[in-house]
LOSE-921590 format. One record per residue (C-alpha): x, y, z; residue in three letters. Coordinates in steps of 0.25 Angstrom, whole numbers, plus 2048, in hexadecimal, padded with zeros to 3 digits. Example, Ala and Ser with C-alpha at 12.3 -4.5 7.8 and 13.67 -1.06 7.14 Angstrom:
// LOSE-921590
8317EE81Fala/8377FC81Dser/
//
This chain:
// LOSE-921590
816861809unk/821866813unk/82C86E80Dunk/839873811unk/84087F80Eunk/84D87E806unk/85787F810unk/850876817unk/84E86A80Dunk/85B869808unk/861866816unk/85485D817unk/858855809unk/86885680Cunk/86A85D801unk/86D86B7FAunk/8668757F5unk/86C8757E8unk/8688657E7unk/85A8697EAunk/85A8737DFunk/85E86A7D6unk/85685F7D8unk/84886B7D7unk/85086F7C9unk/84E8607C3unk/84185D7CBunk/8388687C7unk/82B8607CCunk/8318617D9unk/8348707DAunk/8278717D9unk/82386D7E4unk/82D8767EEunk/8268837F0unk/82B8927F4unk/826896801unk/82C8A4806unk/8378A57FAunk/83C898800unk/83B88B7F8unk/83487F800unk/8378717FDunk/82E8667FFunk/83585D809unk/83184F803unk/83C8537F7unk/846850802unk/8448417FCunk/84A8457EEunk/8578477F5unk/8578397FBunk/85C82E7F5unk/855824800unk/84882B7FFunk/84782C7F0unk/84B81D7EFunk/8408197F7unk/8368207F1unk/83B81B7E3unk/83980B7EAunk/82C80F7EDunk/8298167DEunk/82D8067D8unk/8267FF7E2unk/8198067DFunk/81B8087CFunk/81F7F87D3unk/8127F77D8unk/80A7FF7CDunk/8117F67C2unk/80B7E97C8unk/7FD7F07CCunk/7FB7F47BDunk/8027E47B8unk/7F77DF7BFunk/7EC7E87BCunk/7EF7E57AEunk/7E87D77B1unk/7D87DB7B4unk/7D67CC7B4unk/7DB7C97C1unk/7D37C77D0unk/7DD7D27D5unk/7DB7DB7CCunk/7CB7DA7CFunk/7D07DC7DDunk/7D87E97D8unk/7CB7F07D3unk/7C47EE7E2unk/7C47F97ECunk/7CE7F47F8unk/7D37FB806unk/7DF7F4809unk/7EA7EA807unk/7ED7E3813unk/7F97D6815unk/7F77CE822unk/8037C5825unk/8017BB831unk/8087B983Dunk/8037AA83Bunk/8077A1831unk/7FA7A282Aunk/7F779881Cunk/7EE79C812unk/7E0797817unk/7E379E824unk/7E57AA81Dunk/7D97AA814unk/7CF7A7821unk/7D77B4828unk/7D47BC81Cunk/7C57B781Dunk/7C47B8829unk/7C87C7829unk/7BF7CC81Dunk/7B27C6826unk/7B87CE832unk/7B87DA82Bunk/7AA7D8823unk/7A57D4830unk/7AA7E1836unk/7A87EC82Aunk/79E7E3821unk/7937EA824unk/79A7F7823unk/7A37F6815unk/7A57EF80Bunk/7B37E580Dunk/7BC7DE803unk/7C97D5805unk/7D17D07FAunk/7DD7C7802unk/7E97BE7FDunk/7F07B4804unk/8017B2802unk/80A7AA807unk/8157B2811unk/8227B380Aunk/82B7B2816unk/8247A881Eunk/81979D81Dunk/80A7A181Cunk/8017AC817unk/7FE7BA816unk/7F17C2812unk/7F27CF80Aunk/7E37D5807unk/7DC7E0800unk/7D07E7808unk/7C57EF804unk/7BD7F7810unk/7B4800807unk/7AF808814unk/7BC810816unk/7B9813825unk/7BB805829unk/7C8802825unk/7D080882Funk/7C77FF839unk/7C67F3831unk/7D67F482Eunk/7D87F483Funk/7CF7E683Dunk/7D77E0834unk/7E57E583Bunk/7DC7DE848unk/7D97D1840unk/7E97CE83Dunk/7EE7D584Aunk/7F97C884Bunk/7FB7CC83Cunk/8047D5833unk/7FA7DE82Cunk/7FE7E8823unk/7F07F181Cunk/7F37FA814unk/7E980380Bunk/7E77FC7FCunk/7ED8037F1unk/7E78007E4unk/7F48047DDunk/7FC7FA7E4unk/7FC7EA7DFunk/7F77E67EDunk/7EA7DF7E7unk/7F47D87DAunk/8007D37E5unk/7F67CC7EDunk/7F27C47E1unk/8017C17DEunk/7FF7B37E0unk/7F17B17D8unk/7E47AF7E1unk/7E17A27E3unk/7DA7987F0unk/7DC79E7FFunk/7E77A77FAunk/7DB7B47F7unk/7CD7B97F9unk/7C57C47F8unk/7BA7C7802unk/7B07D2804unk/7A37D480Dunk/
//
């Protein structure tokens, strides 16, 4: 943690020292964490965002989004009976959208996403075990389809590689990976629209 003497922070902060003060005097749990070094008081330089109004809106957006999140992860856990929530209980690696350059229709998809899993179990089969779990929606703003998809690399060491291959695969493509976070309804939003025909698979060596 990097901290700033006194003098320092308030200039830093745009404040006065007697604000500062204050603010320690009704937030007690974060007075505690300055420190005395030398007889002078240190203040931790992140509490900068307390006394901006910009910052701290930002970080109370983010806060709702994610308890937003957290609300709709536990509402769907709450139904053990679902293909999803199965899904839920696996290990995965990463959550992954592709959005293609072409105007791609649902069969083209499926094949592209079939075509990827035996690339990767061609590559790494023999080395680890591979699961993909993908969905298929329609674009919102323009005509075809998009892929979002869950992938599991149980041997850790080739995922940087295997993610370069799968960057490689959809080089014409926007790709966004992105590590799988259990705690976020990634798994649940891909289902939004029920699981039905070309629209889903899951696939694994």
């Amino acid at each position: 943690m990097v901290y700033e003497k006194v003098n320092e922070f308030v200039i830093t902060a745009g404040i006065s020292r007697s604000t500062l003060y204050r603010f320690y005097k009704k937030n007690q749990e974060f007075w505690q964490e300055t420190k005395l070094k030398n007889s002078k008081r240190l203040v931790p330089s992140t509490h900068a965002k307390y006394f901006d109004s910009e910052a701290l809106f930002d970080e109370l957006k983010t806060a709702q989004l994610e308890n937003k999140s957290l609300r709709n992860l536990i509402t769907c856990l709450a139904d053990k009976d679902t293909l999803p929530r199965t899904f839920w209980d696996m290990d995965w690696s990463f959550f992954i959208m592709v959005a293609y350059q072409a105007e791609r229709n649902k069969k083209s998809c499926f094949r592209l996403m079939h075509q990827l899993n035996e690339e990767l179990t061609e590559k790494y089969g023999d080395d680890t075990k591979i699961r993909m779990f993908f969905t298929t929606e329609p674009f919102t703003n323009r005509k075809g389809y998009h892929n979002h998809f869950t992938l599991y690399i149980e041997n850790k060491k080739l995922e940087p590689q295997a993610c370069n291959d799968i960057k490689k695969f959809f080089e014409y493509d926007r790709i966004d990976i992105t590590a799988y976070d259990m705690f976020k309804a990634g798994l649940f939003y891909m289902a939004k629209e029920g699981l039905q025909g070309d629209d889903w698979d899951i696939l694994k060596n």
